[in-house]
C-alpha positions in Angstrom: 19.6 -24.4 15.5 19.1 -20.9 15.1 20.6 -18.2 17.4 19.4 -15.4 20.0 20.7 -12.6 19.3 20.2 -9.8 21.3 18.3 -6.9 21.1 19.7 -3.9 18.9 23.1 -6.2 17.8 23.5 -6.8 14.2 24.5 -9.4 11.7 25.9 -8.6 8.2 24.3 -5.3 8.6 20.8 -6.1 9.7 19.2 -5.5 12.7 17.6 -8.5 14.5 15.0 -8.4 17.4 12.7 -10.4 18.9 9.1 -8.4 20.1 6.0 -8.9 19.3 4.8 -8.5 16.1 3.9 -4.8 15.1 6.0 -3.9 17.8 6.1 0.3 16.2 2.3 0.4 16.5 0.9 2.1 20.1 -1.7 -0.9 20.6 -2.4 -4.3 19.8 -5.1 -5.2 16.4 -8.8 -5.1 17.6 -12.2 -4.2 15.8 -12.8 -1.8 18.6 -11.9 2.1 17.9 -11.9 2.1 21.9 -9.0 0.0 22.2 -6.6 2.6 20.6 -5.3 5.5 22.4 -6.2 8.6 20.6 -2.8 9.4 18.6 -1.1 12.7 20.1 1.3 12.6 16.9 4.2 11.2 19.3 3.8 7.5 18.6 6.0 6.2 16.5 3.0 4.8 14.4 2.3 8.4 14.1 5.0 10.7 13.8 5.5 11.7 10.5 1.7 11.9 9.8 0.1 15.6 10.2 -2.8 14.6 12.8 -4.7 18.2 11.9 -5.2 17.1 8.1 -7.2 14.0 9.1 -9.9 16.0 9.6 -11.2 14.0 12.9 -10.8 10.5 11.6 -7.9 9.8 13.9 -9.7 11.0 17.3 -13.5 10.5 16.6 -14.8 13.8 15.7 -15.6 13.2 12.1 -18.8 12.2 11.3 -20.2 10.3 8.4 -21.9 12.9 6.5 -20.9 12.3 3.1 -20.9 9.9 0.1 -18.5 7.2 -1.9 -20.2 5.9 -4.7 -18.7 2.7 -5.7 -19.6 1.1 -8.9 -18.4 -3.0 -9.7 -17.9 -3.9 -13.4 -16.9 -7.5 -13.5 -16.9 -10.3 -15.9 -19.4 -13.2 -15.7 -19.1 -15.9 -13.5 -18.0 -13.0 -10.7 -20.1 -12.8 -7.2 -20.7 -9.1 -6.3 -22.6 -8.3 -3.3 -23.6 -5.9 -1.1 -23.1 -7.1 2.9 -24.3 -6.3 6.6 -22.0 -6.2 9.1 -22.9 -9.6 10.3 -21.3 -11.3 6.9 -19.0 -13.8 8.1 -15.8 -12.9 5.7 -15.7 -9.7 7.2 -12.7 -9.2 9.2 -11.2 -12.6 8.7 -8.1 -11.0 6.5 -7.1 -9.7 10.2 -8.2 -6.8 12.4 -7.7 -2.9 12.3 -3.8 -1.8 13.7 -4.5 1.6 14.4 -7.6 4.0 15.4 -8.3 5.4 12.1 -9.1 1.7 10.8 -10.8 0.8 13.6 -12.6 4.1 13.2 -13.7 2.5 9.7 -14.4 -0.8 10.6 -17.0 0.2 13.4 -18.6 3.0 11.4 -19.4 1.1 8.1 -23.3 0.3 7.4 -22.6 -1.9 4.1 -20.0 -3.7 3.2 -18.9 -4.5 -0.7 -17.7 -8.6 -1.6 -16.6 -10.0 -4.8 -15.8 -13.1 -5.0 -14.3 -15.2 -7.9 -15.6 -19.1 -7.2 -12.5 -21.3 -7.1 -10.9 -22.7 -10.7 -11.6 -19.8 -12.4 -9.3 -17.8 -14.6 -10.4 -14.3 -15.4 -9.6 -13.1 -18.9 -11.0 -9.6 -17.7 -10.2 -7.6 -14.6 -12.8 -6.7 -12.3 -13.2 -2.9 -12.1 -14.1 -1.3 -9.0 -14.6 2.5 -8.8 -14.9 4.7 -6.0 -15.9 8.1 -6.3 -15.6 10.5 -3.4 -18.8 12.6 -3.3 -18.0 15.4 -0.8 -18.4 15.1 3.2 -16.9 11.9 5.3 -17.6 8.4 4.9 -16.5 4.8 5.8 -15.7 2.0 3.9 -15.3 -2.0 3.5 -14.3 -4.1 0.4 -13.8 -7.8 0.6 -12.0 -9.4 -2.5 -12.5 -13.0 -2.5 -10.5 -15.3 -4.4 -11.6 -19.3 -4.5 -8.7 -21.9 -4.5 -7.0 -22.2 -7.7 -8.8 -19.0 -9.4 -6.9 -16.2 -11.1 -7.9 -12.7 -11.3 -6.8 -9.1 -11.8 -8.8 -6.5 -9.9 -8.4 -2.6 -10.3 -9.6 -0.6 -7.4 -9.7 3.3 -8.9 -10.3 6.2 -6.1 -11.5 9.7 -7.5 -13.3 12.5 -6.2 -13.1 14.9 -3.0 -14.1 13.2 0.1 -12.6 12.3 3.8 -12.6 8.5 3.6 -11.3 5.6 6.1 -11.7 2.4 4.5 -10.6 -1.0 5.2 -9.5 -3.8 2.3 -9.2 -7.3 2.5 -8.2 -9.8 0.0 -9.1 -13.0 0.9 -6.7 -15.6 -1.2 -7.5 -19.1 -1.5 -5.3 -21.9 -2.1 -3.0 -22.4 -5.3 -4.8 -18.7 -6.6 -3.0 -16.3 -8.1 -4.5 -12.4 -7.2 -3.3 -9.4 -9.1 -4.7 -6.0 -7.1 -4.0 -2.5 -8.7 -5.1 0.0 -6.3 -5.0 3.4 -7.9 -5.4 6.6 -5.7 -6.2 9.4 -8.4 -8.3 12.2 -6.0 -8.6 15.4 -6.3 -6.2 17.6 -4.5 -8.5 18.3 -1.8 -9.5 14.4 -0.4 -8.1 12.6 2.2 -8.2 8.7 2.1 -6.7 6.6 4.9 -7.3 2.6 4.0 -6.2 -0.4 5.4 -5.4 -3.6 2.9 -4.5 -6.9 4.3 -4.1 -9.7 2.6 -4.5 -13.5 3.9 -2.2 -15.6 0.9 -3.6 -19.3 1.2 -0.8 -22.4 0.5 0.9 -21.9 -2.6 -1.1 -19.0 -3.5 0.0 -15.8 -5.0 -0.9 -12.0 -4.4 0.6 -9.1 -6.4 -0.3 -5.6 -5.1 0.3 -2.5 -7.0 -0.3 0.5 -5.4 -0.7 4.3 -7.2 -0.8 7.5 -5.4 -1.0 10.4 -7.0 -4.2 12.5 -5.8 -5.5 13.7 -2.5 -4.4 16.2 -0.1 -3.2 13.3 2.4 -2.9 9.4 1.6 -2.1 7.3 4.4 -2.4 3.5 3.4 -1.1 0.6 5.3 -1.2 -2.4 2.8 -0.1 -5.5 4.7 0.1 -9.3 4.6 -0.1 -12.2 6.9 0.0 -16.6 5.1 -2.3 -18.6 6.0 -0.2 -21.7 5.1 3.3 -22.7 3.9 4.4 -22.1 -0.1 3.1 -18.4 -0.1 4.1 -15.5 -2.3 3.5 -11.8 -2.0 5.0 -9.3 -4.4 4.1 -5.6 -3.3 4.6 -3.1 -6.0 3.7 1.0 -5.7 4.8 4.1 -7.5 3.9 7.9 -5.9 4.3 11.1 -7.3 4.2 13.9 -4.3 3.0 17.0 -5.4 3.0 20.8 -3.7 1.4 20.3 -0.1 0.8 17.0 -0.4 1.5 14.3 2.6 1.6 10.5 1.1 2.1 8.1 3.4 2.6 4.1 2.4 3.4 1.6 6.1 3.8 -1.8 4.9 3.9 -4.6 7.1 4.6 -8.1 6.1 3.8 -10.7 8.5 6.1 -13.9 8.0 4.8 -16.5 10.8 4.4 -19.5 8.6 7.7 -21.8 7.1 8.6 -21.6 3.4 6.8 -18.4 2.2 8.3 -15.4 -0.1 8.1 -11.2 -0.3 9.3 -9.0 -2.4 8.8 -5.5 -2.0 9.3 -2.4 -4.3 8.6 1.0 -4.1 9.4 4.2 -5.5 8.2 8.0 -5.5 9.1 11.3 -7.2 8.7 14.4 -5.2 8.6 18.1 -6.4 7.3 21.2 -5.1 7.1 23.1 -1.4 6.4 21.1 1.7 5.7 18.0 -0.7 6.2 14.9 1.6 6.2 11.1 1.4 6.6 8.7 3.8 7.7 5.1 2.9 7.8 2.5 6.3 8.4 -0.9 5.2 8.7 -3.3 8.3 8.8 -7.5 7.8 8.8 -9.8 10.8 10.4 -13.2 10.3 8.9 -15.2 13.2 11.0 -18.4 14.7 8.6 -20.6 12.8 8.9 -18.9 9.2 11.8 -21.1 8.2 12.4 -21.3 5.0 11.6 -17.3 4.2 13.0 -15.3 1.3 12.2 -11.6 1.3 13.6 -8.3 0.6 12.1 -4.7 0.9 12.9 -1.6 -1.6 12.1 1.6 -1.4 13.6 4.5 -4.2 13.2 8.2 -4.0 13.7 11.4 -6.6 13.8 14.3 -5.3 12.9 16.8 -8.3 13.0 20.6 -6.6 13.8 21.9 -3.6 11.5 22.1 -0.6 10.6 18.4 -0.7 11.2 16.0 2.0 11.0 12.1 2.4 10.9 10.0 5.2 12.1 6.3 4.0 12.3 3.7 7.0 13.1 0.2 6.1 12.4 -2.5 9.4 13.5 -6.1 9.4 13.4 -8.2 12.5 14.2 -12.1 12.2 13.7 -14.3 14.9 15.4 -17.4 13.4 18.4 -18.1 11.2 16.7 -20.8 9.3 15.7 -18.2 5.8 16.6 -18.5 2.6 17.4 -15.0 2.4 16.2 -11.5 3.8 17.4 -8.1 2.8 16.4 -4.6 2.4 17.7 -1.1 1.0 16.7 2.3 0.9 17.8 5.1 -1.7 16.5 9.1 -1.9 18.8 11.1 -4.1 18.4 14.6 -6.1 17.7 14.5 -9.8 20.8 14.4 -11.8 22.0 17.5 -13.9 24.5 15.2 -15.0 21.3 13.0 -16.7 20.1 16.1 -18.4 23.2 16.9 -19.8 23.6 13.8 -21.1 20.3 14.0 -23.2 20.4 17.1 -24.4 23.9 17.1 -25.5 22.1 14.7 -27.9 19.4 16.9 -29.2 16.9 16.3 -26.8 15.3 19.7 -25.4 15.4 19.9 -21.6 11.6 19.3 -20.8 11.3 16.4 -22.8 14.5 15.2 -21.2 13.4 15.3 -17.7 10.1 13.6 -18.8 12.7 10.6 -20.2 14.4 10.2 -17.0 11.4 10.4 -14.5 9.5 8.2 -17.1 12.6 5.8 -17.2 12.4 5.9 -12.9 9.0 4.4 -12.4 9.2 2.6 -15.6 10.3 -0.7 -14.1 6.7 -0.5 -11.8 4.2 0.6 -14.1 4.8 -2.5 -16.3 4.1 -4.9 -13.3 0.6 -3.9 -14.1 0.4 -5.9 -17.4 -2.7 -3.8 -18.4 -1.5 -1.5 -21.3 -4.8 1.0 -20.9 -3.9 1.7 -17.1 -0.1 1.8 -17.9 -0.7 4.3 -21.0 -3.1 6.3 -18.5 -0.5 6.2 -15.6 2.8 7.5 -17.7 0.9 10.7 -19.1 -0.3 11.1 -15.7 3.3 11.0 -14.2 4.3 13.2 -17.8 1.4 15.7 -17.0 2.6 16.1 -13.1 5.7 17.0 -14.6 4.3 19.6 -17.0 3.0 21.4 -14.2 6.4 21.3 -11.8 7.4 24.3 -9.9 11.1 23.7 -9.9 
C-alpha cells in the first residue's frame, strides 16, 4: 500500500509531493500561445532565463522574417515529407508547456516528418540539418519510428538565426530510437526548442543532446510512455562559453507502471558571465509502479566569472518503484589534476585538454558514431584553445 506523505517532508533524503504534473511551469500545456501568461521573468519556469535575449519570442513581438533551411539525408526505405498543419501526427507527442513553444507551434506554415515504417533496422542514420539563415523563424519536426524499427537520427543546428521550434519523436512499440541533437550556431543565434518524446511498450529512446553554439539555448527535452516496459536514457554534454546563457529543463513524465529513466548530463563553463542552467524534474505518478529512474547532472567550472544553476526535482506519488534517485555536482577545476600530469611530462595546455576531454568523455561515446564523436572532442579541445582563464 503506498503512503501519503506530506507536502515538503522527506524520505531517505528525497523530497516527495503530490501536485500536478509540471507543477514549476506558470500554466497548464495547450497549442494556444494565448493560454500562457506573458513571462515577467518571475516564474519559476522563467527565472534564470534572460527574457531581453529572446528577442520577442517569449512575448509575441518577433516576427517570422527570416529562414532555416533544413536539408534530410536518409537511407532508403525512409518516409520524408513535407506537412500542413492539418497532418494528423502533429502534436500527438504532447502539447507546448510554455509560451515560447506555443509561440512555435501556432506560427509554423510547414512542418518536416520522417518516418521509418515498422521492422526496419537502419544501418545508416538519418541526417537532418538545419541551417539558420538570418532573421526569425518557426519550426516543427516529427520523427516517426514504426513498431519494432531501429534508427539513429542526427539533428545538426548551424547558422545565425532566432528560432522556436518544436520536436517530437513519435516511438512505436518494441522500437529502439537513438536521437543526437547537436546545437553548433554561431555565437550570435538563439534557438529555443521543445522535444518530447512518446516511448510506445517496450520501446526504447536514447537522446543525446550537444550545445555548444548560440548566444542563448534554451531546450526543454521531455518524455511521457505511452504504455508499460518503457525505457528512456537522456544523455547531453555543454560547453558555456563567454556571454553565453545555455539552458537544458528536462522533464520526465512517469504515469504509466514498469517503465525506466536514466538521466545524465554534464557541462564545462569558462569565461565572464558564462551561464548554464541544468533543471532536471521526474514525476512518479501513483500509477507508475514499478519505476526505476535516476537524474545526473555534473559541472566544471574552468575560470572565474562563470555561474551554474543545477536544480535536480523528484516528486513520487507512490512507494511501489524499483528505485528513484538523483545527484547534482558543480566543482572548480582541479590544480591538484594539473599537477598530477605535468609532474609527468605532460605540458599544462595539453594537460587541461586531458582532464576536460576525460570529463565529457563518458557522454560523447553514448553516441556510437565515431565521425560525430571525433568532430565533437576537437570541438570541446578547440573551445579550450581559445579560454580566457
Amino acid at each position: 500500500m503506498a503512503e501519503t506523505i506530506p507536502a515538503g517532508s522527506t524520505t531517505d533524503g528525497v523530497i516527495q509531493v503530490g501536485q500536478p504534473t509540471d507543477a514549476r511551469v506558470s500554466a497548464p500545456a495547450s497549442y494556444d500561445v494565448a493560454d500562457f501568461p506573458v513571462p515577467h521573468g518571475r516564474e519559476e519556469d522563467w527565472r534564470f532565463t534572460p527574457l531581453e535575449r529572446l528577442r520577442g519570442l517569449h512575448d509575441g513581438t518577433a516576427v517570422a522574417d527570416g529562414g532555416v533551411k533544413v536539408e534530410v539525408a536518409a537511407p532508403a526505405g525512409v518516409t520524408v515529407e513535407t506537412v500542413g498543419r492539418d497532418d494528423a501526427r502533429l502534436g500527438k507527442a504532447g502539447k507546448p508547456v510554455d509560451r515560447v513553444a506555443a509561440q512555435a507551434y501556432s506560427s509554423f506554415e510547414k512542418a518536416s516528418v520522417v518516418s521509418v515504417p515498422k521492422e526496419t533496422v537502419l544501418t545508416e542514420p538519418v541526417r537532418i540539418a538545419v541551417h539558420g539563415e538570418g532573421g526569425t523563424a518557426f519550426g516543427h519536426q516529427v520523427i516517426e519510428i514504426g513498431a519494432f524499427a531501429e534508427a539513429v537520427v542526427v539533428i545538426d543546428h548551424t547558422g545565425d538565426a532566432t528560432v522556436a521550434a518544436n520536436v517530437e519523436y513519435l516511438i512505436g512499440d518494441g522500437a529502439k530510437l537513438t536521437v543526437v541533437s547537436v546545437q553548433d550556431w554561431d555565437d550570435t543565434a538563439v534557438h529555443a526548442g521543445q522535444h518530447t518524446a512518446l516511448v510506445g511498450r517496450d520501446a526504447t529512446f536514447k537522446s543525446v543532446v550537444v550545445t555548444f553554439g548560440g548566444d542563448l539555448v534554451r531546450l526543454h527535452p521531455r518524455v511521457v510512455y505511452g504504455a508499460p516496459g518503457g525505457e528512456a536514457e537522456l544523455y547531453g554534454l555543454y560547453f558555456t562559453d563567454n556571454g553565453q546563457h545555455q539552458e537544458h529543463r528536462l522533464f520526465i513524465d512517469h504515469d504509466t507502471p514498469h517503465c525506466r529513466s536514466n538521466v545524465a548530463y554534464k557541462g564545462a563553463l569558462q569565461g565572464a558571465e558564462a551561464h548554464a542552467v541544468w533543471i532536471g524534474d521526474v514525476l512518479i505518478r501513483a500509477a507508475a509502479e514499478g519505476t526505476d529512474t535516476y537524474e545526473l547532472n555534473r559541472n566544471l567550472v574552468l575560470t572565474d566569472g562563470a555561474r551554474v544553476d543545477s536544480v535536480p526535482n523528484l516528486e513520487i506519488e507512490t512507494g511501489e518503484i524499483v528505485g528513484a534517485g538523483h545527484a547534482s555536482a558543480t566543482g572548480r577545476f582541479e590544480d591538484e589534476q594539473l599537477f598530477y600530469l605535468m609532474a609527468r611530462g605532460i605540458p599544462a595546455d595539453e594537460a587541461r585538454r586531458l582532464v576536460v576531454r576525460g570529463f565529457f568523455a563518458e557522454l560523447v561515446q553514448q553516441i556510437g558514431l565515431p565521425e560525430l564523436e571525433e568532430r565533437l572532442i576537437a570541438k570541446i579541445e578547440a573551445e579550450l584553445e581559445a579560454s580566457v582563464g
